[in-house]
Z-matrix of the N, CA and C atoms (Angstrom, degrees):
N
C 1 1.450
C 2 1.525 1 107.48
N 3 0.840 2 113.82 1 140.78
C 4 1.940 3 130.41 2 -174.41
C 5 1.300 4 91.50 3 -102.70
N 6 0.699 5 154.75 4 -67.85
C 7 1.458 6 157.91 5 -134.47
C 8 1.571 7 134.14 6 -160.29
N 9 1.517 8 119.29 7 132.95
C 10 1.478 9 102.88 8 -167.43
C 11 1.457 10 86.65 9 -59.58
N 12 1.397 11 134.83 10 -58.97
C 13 2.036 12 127.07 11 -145.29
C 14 1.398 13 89.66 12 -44.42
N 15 1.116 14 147.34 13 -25.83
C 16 1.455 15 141.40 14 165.77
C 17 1.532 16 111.95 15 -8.91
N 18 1.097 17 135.12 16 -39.61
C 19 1.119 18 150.07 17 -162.50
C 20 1.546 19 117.92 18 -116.24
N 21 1.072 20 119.82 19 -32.09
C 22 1.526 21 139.50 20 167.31
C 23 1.366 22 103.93 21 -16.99
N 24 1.288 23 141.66 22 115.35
C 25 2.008 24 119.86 23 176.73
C 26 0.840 25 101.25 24 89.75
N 27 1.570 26 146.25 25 -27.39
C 28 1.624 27 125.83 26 -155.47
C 29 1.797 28 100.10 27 -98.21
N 30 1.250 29 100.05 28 147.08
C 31 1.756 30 109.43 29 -171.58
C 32 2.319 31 99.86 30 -113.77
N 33 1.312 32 85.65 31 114.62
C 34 1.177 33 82.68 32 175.68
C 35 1.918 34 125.35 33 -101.88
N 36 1.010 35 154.88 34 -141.27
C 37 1.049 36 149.62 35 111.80
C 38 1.947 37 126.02 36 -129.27
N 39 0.981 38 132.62 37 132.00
C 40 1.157 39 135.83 38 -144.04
C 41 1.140 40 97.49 39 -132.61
N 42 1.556 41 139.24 40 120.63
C 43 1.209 42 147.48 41 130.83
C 44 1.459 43 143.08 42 -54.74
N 45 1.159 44 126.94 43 146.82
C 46 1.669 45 113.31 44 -170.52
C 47 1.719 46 119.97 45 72.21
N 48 0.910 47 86.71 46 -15.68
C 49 1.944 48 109.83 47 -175.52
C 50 1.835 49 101.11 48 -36.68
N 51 0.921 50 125.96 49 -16.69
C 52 1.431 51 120.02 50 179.24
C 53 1.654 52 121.49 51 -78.71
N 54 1.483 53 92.61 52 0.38
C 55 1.464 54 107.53 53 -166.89
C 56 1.522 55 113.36 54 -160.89
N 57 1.417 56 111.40 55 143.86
C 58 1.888 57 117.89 56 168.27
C 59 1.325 58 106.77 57 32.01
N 60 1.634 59 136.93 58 -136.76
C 61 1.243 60 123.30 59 -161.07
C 62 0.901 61 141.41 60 -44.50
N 63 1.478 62 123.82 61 -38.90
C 64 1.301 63 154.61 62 160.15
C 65 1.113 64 126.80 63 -54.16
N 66 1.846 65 125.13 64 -36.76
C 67 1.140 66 131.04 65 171.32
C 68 1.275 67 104.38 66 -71.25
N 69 1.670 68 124.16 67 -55.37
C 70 1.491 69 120.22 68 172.14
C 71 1.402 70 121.06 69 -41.55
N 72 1.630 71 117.69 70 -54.86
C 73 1.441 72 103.61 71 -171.88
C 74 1.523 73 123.85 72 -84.56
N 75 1.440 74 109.10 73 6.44
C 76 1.087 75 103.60 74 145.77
C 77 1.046 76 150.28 75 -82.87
N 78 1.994 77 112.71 76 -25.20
C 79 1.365 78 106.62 77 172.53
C 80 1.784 79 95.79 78 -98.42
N 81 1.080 80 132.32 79 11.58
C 82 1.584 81 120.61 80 135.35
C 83 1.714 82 130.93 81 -63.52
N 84 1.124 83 107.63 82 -18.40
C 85 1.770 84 106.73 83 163.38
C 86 1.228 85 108.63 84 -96.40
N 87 1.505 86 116.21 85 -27.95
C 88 1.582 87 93.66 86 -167.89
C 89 1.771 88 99.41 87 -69.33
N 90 1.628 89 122.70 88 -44.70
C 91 1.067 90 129.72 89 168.77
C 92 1.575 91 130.53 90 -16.98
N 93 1.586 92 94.55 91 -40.08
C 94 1.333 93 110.88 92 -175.23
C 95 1.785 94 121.85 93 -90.02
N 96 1.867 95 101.49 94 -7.12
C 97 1.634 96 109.51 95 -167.84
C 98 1.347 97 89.44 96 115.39
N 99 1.214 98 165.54 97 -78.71
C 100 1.186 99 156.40 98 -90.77
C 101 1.693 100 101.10 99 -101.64
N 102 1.316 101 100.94 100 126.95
C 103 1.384 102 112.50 101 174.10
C 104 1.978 103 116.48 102 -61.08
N 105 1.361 104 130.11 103 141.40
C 106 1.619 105 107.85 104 -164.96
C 107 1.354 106 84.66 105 -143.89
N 108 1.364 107 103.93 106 127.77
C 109 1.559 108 118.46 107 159.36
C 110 1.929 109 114.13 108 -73.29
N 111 0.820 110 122.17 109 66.34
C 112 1.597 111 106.68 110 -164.87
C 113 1.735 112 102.86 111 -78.65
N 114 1.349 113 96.28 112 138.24
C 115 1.659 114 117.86 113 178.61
C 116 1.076 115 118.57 114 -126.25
N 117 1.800 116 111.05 115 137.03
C 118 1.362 117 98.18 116 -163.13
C 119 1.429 118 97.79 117 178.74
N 120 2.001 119 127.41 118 155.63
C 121 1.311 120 102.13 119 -168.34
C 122 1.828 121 109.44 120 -103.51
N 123 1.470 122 95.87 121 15.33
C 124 1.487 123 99.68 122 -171.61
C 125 1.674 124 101.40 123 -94.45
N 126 1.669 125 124.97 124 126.79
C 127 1.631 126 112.80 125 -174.50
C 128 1.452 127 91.26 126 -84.17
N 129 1.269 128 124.99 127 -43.11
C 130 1.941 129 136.67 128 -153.02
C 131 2.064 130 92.82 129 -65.62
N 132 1.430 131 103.47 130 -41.53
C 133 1.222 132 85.29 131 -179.08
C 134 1.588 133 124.54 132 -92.40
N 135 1.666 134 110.15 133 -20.38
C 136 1.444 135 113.36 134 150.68
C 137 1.344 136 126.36 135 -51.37
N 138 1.095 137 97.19 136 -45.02
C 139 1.689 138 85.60 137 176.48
C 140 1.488 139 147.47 138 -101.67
N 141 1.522 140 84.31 139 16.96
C 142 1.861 141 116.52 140 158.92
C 143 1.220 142 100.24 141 -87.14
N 144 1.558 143 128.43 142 -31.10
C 145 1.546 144 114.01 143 174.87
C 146 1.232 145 132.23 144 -64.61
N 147 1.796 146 104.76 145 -33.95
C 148 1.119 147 114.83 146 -179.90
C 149 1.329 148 118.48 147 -97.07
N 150 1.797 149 117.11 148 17.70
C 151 1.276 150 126.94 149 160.52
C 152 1.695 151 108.50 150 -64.59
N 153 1.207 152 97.56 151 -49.64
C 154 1.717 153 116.26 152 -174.82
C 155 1.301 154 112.12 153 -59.45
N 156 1.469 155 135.59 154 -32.25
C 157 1.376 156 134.36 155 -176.42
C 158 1.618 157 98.40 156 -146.47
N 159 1.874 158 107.21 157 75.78
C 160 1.698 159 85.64 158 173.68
C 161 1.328 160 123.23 159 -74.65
N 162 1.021 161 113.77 160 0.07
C 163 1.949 162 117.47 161 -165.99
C 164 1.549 163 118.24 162 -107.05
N 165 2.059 164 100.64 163 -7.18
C 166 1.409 165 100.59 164 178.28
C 167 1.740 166 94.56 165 -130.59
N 168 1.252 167 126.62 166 28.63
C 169 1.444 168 111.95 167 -179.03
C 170 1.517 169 105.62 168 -153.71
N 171 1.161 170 120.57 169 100.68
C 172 1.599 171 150.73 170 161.83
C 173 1.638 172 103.94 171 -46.26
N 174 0.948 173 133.62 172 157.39
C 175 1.612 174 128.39 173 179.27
C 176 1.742 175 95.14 174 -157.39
N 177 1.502 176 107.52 175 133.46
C 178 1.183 177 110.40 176 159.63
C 179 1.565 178 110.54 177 -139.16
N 180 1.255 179 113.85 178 138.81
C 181 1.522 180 126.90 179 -170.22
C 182 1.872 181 93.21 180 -97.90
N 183 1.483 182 115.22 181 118.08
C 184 1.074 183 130.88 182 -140.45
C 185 2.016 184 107.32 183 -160.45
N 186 1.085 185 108.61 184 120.35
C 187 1.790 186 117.86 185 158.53
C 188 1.577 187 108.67 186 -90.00
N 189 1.423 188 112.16 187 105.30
C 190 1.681 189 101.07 188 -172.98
C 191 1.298 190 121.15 189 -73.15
N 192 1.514 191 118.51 190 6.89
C 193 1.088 192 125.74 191 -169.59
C 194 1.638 193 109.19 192 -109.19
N 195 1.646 194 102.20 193 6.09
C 196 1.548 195 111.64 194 141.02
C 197 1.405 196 146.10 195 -103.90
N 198 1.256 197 92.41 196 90.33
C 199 1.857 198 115.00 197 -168.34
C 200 2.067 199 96.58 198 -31.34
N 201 1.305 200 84.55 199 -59.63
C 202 1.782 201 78.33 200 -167.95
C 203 1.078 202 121.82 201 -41.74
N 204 1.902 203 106.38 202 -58.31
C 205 1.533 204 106.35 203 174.52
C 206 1.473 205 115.83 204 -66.51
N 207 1.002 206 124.45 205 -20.95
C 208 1.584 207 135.31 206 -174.89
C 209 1.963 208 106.94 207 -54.53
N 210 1.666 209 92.67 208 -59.70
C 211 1.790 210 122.27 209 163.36
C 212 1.503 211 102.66 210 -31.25
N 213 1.287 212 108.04 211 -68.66
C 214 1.659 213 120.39 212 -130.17
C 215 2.167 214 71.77 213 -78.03
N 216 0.948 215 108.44 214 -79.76
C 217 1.801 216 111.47 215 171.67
C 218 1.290 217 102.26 216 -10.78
N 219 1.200 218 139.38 217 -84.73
C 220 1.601 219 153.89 218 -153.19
C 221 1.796 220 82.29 219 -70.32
N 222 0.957 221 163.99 220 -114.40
C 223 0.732 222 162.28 221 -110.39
C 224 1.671 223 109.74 222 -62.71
N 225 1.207 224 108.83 223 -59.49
C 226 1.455 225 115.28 224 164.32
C 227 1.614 226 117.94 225 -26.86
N 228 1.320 227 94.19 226 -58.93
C 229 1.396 228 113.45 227 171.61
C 230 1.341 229 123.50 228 -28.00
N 231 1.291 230 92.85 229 -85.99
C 232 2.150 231 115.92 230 161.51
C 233 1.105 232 95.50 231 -33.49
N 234 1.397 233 139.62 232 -66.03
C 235 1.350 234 140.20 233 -158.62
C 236 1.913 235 100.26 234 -40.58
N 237 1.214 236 121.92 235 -66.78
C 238 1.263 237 114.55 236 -171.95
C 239 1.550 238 111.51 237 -91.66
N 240 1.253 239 122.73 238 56.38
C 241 1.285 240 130.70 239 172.12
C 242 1.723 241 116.54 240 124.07
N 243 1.294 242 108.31 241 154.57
C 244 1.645 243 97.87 242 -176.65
C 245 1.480 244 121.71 243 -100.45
N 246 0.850 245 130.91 244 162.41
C 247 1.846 246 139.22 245 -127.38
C 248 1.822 247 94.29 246 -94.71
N 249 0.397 248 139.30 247 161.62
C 250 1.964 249 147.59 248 -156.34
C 251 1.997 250 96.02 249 -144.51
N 252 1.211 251 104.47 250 -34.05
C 253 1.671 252 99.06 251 -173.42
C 254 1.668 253 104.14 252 166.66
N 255 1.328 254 95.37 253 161.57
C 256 1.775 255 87.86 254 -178.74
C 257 2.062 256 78.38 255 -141.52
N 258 2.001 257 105.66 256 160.50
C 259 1.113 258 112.32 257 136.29
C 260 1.498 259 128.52 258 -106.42
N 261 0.828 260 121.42 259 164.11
C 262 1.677 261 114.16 260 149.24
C 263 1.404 262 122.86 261 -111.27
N 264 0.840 263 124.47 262 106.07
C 265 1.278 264 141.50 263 -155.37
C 266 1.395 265 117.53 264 -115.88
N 267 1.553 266 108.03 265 -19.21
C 268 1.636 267 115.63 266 -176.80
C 269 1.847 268 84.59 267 -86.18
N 270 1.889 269 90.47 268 155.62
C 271 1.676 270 111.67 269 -172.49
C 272 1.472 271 78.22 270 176.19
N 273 1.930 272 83.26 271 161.90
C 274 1.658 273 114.12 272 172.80
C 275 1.682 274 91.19 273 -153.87
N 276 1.401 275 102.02 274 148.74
C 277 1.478 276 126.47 275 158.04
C 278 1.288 277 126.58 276 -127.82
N 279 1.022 278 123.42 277 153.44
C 280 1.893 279 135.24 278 -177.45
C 281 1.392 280 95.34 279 -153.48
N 282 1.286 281 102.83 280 125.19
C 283 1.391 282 117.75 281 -172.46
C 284 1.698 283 97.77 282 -114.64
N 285 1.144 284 121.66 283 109.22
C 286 1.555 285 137.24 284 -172.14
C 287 1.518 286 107.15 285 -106.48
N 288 1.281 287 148.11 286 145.76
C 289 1.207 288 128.40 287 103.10
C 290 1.781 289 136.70 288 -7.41
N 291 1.295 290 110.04 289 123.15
C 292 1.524 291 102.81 290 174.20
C 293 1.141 292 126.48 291 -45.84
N 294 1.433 293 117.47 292 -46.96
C 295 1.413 294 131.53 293 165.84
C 296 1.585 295 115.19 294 -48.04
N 297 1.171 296 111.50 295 -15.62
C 298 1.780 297 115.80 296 162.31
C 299 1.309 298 129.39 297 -120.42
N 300 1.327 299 107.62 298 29.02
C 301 1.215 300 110.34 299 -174.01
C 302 1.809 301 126.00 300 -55.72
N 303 1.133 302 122.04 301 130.61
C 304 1.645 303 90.94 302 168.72
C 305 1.176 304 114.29 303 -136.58
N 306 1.546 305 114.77 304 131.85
C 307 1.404 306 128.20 305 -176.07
C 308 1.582 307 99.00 306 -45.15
N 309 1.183 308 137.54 307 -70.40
C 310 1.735 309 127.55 308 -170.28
C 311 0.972 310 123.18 309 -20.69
N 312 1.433 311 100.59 310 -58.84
C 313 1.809 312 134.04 311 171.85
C 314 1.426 313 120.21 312 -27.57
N 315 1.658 314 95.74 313 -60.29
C 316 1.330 315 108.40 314 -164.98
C 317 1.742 316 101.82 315 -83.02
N 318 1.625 317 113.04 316 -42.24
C 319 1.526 318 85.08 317 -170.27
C 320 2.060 319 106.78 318 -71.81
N 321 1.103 320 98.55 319 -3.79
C 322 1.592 321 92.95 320 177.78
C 323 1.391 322 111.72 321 -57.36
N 324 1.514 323 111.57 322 -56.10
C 325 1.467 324 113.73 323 173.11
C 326 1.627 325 107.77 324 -75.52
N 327 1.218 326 140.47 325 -31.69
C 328 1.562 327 108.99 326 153.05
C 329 1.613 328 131.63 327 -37.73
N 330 1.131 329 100.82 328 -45.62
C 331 1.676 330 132.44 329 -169.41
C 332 2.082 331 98.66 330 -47.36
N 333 1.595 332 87.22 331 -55.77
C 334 2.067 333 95.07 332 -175.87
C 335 1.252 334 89.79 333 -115.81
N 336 1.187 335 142.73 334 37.14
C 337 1.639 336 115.80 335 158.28
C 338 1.662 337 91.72 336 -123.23
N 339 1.002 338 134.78 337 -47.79
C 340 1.387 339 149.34 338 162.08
C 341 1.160 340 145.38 339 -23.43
N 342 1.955 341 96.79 340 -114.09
C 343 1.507 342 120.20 341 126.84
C 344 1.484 343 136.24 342 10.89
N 345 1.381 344 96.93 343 -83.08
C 346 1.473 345 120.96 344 -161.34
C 347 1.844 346 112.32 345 -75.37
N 348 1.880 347 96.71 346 -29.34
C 349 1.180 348 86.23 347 169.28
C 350 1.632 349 126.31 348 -94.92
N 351 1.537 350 104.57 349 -22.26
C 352 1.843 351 111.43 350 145.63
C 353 1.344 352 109.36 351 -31.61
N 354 1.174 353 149.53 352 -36.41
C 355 1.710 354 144.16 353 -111.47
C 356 1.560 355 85.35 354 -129.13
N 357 1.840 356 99.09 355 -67.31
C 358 1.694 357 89.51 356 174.84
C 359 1.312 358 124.62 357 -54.12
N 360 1.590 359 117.42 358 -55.25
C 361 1.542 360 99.23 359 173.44
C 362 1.483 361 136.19 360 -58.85
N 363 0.829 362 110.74 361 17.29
C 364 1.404 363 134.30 362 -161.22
C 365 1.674 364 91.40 363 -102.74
N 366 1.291 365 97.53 364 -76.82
C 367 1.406 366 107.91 365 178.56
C 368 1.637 367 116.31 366 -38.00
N 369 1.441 368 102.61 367 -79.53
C 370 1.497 369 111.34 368 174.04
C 371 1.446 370 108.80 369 -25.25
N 372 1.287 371 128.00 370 -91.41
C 373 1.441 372 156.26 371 157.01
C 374 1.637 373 91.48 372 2.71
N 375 1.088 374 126.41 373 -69.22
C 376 1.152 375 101.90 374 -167.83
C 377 1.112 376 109.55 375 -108.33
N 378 1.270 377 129.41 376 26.55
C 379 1.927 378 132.36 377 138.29
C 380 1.348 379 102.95 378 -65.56
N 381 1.221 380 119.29 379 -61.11
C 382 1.590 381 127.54 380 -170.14
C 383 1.616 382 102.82 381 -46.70
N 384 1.300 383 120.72 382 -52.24
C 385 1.658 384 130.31 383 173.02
C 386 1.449 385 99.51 384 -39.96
N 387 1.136 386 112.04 385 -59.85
C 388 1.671 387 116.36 386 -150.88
C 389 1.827 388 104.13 387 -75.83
N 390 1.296 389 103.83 388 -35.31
C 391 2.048 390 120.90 389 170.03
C 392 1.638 391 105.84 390 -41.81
C-alpha cells in the first residue's frame, strides 16, 4: 500500500462486522475513506458502529446463511456503485468431542463459515462482471 487515500472511494462489504474481525476491518476502511457495507446479526452493536462513521458505514442486520436476503442486500449495494472487495468475516465454532459429534452442528457451521462466504463472492463477482 502507498498510501492510506488508497482507499478513499472504495465501497467494500464486510461480514460478521458486528463483532472481532469484522468489526475492526470495518471501522479500519471506513477510517481510511472507504465506503463499508457492514453485516451482521447484532443491530445494538451495528449501530454503535455506524455511530462512529455515519457517512462511511451502511449497516445491515442480516443471517448470512440467507442467500435471498443476503442477494437482495448485495444487490442494493451494487445498485449505488460497484463493490471494491468484500470480507467474510462472520463464523461460529463448537468444539465437541468426536464421540459427540453432530452432523446438524457441523453443516450449520459449514453453512456461515463456508457457504455464505462462497455465496457472497459469488454474488459480488458476478455484479462486478455484469458493471
Amino acid at each position: 500500500m502507498n498510501s492510506l487515500k488508497e482507499f478513499e472511494g472504495k465501497r467494500f462489504i464486510i461480514t460478521g462486522a458486528s463483532s472481532g474481525i469484522g468489526y475492526k476491518i470495518s471501522t479500519d476502511l471506513a477510517r481510511l475513506g472507504a465506503t463499508v457495507l457492514a453485516l451482521g446479526r447484532n443491530s445494538e452493536k451495528l449501530e454503535s458502529l455506524k455511530k462512529f462513521f455515519p457517512d462511511k458505514i451502511e449497516i445491515e442486520v442480516l443471517d448470512v446463511t440467507d442467500f435471498a436476503q443476503l442477494r437482495v442486500v448485495v444487490e442494493k449495494f451494487v445498485e449505488r456503485g460497484k463493490v471494491d472487495g468484500c470480507v467474510h468475516s462472520a463464523g461460529i465454532n463448537k468444539f465437541t468431542p468426536l464421540r459427540a459429534f453432530n452432523w446438524t452442528v457441523f453443516d450449520k457451521i459449514m453453512k456461515i463459515n463456508l457457504h455464505a462466504g462462497i455465496e457472497l463472492a459469488r454474488l459480488v463477482s458476478s455484479k462486478k462482471n455484469s458493471n
